[in-house]
RODO-2510 file (C-alpha; in nm, 4 decimals, decimal comma):
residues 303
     n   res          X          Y          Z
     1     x     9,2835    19,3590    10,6965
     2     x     9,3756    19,2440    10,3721
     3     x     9,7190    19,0689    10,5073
     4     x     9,4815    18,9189    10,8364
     5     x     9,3155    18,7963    10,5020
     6     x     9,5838    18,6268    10,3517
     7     x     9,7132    18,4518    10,6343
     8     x     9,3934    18,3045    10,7189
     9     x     9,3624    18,1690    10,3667
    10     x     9,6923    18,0363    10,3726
    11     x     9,6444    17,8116    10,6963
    12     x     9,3173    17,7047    10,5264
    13     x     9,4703    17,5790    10,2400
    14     x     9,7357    17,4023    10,3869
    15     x     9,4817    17,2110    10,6446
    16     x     9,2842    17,1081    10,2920
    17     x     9,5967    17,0053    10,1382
    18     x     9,7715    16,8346    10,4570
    19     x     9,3834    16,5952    10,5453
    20     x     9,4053    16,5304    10,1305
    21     x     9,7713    16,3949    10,1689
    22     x     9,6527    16,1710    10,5262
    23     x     9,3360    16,0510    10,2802
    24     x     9,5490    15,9693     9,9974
    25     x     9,8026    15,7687    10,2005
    26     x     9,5645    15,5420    10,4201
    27     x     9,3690    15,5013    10,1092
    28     x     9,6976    15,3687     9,9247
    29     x     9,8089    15,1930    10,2521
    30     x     9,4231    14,9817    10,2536
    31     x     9,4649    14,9200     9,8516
    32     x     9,7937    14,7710     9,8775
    33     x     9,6696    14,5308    10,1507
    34     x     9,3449    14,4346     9,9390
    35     x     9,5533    14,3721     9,6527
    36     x     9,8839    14,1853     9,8152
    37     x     9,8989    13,8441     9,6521
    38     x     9,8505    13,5520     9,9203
    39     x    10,0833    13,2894     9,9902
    40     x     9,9679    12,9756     9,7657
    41     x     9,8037    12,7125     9,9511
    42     x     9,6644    12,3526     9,8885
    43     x     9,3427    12,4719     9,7728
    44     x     9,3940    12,4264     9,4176
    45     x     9,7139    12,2903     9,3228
    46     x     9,9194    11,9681     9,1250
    47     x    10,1106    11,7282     9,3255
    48     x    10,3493    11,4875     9,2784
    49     x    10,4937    11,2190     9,5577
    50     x    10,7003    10,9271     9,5457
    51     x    10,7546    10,6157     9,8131
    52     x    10,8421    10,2745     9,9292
    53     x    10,7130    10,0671    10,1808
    54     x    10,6747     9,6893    10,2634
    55     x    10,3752     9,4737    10,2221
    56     x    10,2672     9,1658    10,4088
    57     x    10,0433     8,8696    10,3205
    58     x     9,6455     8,9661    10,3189
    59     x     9,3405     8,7418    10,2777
    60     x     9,5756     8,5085    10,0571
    61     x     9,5755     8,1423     9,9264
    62     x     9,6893     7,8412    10,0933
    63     x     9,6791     7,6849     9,7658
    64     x     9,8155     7,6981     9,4345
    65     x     9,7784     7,6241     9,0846
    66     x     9,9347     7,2899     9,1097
    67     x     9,6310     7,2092     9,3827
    68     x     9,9400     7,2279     9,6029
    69     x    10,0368     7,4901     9,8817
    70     x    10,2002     7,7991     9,7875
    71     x    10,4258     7,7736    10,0858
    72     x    10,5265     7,5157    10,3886
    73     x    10,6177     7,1472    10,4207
    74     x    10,4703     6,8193    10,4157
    75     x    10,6038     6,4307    10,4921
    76     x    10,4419     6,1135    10,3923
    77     x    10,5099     5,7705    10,5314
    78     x    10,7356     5,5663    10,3312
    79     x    10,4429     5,4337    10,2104
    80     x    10,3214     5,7645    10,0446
    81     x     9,9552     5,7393    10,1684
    82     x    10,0205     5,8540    10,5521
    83     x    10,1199     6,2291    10,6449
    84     x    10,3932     6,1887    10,8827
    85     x    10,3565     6,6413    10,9354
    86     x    10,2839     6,9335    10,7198
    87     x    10,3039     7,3024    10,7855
    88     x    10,1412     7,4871    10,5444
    89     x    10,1342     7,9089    10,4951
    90     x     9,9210     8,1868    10,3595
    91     x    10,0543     8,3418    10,0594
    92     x    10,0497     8,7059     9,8212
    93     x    10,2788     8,7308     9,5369
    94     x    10,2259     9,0593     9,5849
    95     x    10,4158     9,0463     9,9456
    96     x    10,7661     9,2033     9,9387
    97     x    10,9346     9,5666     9,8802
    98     x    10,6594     9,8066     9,6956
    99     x    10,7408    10,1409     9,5568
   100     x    10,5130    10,3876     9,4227
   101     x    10,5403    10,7038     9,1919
   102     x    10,1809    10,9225     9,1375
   103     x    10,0592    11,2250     9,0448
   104     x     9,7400    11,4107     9,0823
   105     x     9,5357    11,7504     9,1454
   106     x     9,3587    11,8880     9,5081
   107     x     9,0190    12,0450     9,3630
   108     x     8,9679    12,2369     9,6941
   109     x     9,1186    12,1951    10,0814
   110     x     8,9606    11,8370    10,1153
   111     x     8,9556    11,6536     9,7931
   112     x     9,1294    11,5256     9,4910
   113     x     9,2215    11,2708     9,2246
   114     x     9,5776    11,0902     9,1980
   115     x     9,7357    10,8311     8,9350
   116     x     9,9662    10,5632     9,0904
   117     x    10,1709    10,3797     8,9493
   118     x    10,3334    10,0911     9,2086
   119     x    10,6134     9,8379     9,1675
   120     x    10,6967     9,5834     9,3512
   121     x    11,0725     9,5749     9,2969
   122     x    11,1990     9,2514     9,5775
   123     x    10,8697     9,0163     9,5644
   124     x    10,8620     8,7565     9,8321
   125     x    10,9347     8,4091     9,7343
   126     x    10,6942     8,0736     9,8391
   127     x    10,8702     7,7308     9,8485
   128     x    10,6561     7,4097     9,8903
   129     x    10,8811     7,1023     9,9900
   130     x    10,6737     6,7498    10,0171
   131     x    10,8698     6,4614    10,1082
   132     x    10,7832     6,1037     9,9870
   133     x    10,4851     6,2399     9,8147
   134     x    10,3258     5,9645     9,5317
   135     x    10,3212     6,0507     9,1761
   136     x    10,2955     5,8320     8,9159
   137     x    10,2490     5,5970     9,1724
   138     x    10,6141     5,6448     9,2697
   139     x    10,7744     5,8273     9,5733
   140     x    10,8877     6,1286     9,5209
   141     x    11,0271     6,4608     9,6824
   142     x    10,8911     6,7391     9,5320
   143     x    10,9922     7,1123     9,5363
   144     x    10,8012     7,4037     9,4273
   145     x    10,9371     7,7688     9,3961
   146     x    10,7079     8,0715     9,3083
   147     x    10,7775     8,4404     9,2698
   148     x    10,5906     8,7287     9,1070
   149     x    10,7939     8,8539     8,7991
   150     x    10,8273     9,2248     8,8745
   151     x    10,4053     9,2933     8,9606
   152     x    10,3000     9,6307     8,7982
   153     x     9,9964     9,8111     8,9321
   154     x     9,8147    10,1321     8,7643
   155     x     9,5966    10,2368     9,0766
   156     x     9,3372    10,5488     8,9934
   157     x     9,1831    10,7067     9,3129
   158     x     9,0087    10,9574     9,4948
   159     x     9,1852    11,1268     9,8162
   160     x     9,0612    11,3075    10,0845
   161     x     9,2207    11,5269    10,3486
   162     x     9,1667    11,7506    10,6545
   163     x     9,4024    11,9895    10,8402
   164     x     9,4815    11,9078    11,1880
   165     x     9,7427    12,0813    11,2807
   166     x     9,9690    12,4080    11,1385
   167     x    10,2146    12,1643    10,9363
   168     x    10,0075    11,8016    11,0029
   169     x     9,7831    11,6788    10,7634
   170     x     9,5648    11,3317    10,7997
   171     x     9,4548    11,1824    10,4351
   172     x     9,2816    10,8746    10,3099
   173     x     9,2376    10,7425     9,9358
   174     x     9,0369    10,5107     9,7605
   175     x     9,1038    10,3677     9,4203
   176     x     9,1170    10,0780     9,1548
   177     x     9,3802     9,8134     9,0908
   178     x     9,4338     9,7792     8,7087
   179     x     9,7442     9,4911     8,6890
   180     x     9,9898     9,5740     8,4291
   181     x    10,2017     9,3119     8,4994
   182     x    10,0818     8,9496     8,6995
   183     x    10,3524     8,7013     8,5270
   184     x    10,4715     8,4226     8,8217
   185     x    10,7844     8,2553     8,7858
   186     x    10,7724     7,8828     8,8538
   187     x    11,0932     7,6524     8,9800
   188     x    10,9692     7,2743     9,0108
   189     x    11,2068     7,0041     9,0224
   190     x    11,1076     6,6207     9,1533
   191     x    11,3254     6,3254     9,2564
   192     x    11,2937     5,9679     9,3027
   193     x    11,4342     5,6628     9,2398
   194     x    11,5039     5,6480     8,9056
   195     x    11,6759     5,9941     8,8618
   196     x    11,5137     6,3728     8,8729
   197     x    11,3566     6,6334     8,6716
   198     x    11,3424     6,9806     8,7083
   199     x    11,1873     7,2965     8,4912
   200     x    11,1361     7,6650     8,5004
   201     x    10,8103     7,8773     8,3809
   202     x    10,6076     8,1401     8,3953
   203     x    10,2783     8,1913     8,4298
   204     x    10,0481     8,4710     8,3057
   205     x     9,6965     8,5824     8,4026
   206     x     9,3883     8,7435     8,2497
   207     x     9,2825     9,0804     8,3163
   208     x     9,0920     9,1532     8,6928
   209     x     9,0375     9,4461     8,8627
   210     x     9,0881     9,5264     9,2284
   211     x     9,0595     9,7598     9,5038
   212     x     9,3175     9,9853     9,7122
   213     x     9,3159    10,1964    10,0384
   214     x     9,5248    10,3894    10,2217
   215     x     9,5130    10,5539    10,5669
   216     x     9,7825    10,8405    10,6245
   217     x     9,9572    11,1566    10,7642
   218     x    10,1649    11,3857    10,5963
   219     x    10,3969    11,6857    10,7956
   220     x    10,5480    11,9941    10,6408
   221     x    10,8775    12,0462    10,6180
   222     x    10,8833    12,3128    10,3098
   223     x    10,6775    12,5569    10,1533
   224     x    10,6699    12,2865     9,8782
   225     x    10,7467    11,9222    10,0370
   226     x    10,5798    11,7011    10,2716
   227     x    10,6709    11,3662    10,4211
   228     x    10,3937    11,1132    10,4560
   229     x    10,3562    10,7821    10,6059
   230     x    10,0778    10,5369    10,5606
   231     x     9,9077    10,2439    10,5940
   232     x     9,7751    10,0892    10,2772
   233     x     9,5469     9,7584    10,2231
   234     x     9,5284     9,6073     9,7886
   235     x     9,2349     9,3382     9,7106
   236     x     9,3163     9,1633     9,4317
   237     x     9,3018     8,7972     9,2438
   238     x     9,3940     8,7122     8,9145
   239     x     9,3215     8,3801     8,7182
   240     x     9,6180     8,1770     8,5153
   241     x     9,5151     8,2253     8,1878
   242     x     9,8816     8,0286     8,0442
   243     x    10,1510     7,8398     8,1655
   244     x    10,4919     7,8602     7,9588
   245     x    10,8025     7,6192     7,9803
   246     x    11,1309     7,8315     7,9653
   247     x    11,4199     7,5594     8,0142
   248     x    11,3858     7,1473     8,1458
   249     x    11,6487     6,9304     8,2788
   250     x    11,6680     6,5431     8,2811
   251     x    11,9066     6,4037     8,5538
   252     x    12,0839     6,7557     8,5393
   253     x    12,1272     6,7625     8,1538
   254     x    11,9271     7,0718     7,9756
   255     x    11,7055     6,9254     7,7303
   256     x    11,6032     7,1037     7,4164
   257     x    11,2571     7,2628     7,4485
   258     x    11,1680     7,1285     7,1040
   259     x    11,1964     6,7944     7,2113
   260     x    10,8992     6,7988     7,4247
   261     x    10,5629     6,6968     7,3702
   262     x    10,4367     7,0615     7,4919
   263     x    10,5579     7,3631     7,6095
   264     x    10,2756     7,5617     7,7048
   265     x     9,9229     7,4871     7,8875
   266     x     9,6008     7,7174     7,8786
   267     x     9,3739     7,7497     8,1217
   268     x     8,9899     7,8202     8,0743
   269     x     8,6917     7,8609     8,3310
   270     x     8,4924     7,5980     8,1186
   271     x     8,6146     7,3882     7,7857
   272     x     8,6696     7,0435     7,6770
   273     x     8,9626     6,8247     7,6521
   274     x     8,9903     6,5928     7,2864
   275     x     9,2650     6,3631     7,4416
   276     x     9,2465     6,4494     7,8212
   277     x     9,5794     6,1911     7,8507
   278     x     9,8390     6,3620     7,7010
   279     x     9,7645     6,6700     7,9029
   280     x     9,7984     6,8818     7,6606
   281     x     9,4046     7,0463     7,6307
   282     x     9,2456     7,3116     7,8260
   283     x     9,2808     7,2771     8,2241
   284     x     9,0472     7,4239     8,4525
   285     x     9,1810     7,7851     8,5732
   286     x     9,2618     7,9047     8,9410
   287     x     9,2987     8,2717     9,1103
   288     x     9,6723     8,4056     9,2100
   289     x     9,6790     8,5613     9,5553
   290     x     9,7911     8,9224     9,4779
   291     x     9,6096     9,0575     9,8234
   292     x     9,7975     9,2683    10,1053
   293     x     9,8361     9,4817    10,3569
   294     x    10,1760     9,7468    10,3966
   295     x    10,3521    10,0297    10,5207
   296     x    10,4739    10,2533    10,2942
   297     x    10,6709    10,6423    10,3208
   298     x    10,7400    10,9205    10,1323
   299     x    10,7770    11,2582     9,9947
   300     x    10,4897    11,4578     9,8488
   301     x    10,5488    11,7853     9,6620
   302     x    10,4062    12,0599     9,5121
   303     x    10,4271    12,1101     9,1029
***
């Protein structure tokens, strides 16, 4: 009896012992899944992303500073009071090659704040070419070259995304345009009968502020890296706050800046003008185009 005994509390103890062991490991098996660390996601995360892109003329000037058009062609009569033809263009100095470097933070799957910084680093150029134009009451042809001077744009904005497929990502931002740099170099030259002139200059602005949007997608091609395309729209005028002469030429010959009667001209919204024929006072201000509307692509990352 006593060795029936035994055996029987044997088995028991090994069926305690073997359900204790089956506990223990599906107990260990559901910890380690509850406490596996997740892939990292876009949730909450620093990014970085860098592009270039082109940009075409949008909602810009036909005219310039000189109350002249930025861009085209015009003939007189040989009279100078009759337009023979013209053909005048739209103009950004904004327009051109645009690159952009940013950084910024996603506060959750659909929202987050970036800081842009874009160059435009092959700015279009604008000739205006009048033929037998009057000045001084003497025909002249008249040639006018601008160009921005390396535009700088800080851009702070908001964007906004949604998944729409496993790797594809749609996005849109909305920001500010704070211009860094708005200096427009100037090429004017005239001829007529008695011989030709030509300068150089360069123009600065005062301070504005714009607006910038973007449409976009962006695909996965890394646990870390994206490439994105977009669409991308700035709204933005400045105002010539100074006008500098760099070099002048008489009949080819450089002529020392020193020997001129001015160098420089401001320009004001309002003021008043002691000796308004020497041209050397105050002259009424006008807005630079900087307005467009690009293409731009890229590489995103995560930091």
């Amino acid at each position: 009896m006593r060795k029936i005994f035994t055996i029987f509390l044997a088995c028991s103890s090994y069926t305690v012992f073997a359900q204790h062991a089956q506990f223990a490991r599906v107990h260990d098996v559901n910890h380690t899944r509850n406490t596996t660390k997740q892939p990292a996601t876009d949730i909450t995360t620093w990014f970085g992303r860098v592009g270039v892109g082109y940009a075409f003329t949008q909602a810009g000037q036909v005219n310039s500073l000189y109350g002249v058009p930025y861009s085209g062609n015009v003939s007189y009569d040989n009279t100078g009071a009759t337009i023979n033809s013209f053909d005048y263009k739209k103009a950004s100095l904004n327009s051109g090659v645009n690159a952009t470097i940013a950084a910024g933070r996603m506060f959750g799957p659909h929202i987050g704040l970036e800081l842009a910084a874009q160059f435009n680093i092959a700015p279009a150029s604008y000739t205006y070419n009048a033929h037998n134009i009057t000045i001084n009451n003497t025909l002249t042809d008249l040639s006018i070259k601008q160009q921005g001077k390396f535009p700088i744009f800080l851009i702070p904005a908001a964007v906004f995304q949604t998944q729409v497929a496993a790797k594809l990502q749609a996005y849109g931002r909305l920001g500010l345009v704070l211009p860094l740099n708005t200096k427009v170099k100037i090429s004017l030259s005239e001829t007529d009968a008695t011989g030709s002139t030509a300068y150089t200059a360069e123009q600065s602005s005062n301070f504005s502020l714009g607006f910038n949007g973007a449409l976009g997608v962006k695909y996965e091609v890394g646990s870390n890296l994206k490439l994105w395309f977009e669409f991308n729209v700035m709204s933005l005028s400045v105002y010539t706050k100074k006008e500098e002469i760099k070099s002048y030429t008489d009949n080819g010959q450089p002529i020392p800046l020193y020997q001129l009667s001015s160098t420089s001209t401001t320009y004001t919204f309002s003021g008043s003008n002691s000796n308004p024929n020497n041209g050397t006072g105050p002259q009424a201000t006008s807005s630079v185009p900087f307005s467009n509307a690009g293409v731009m692509v890229g590489v995103s990352m995560r930091l």
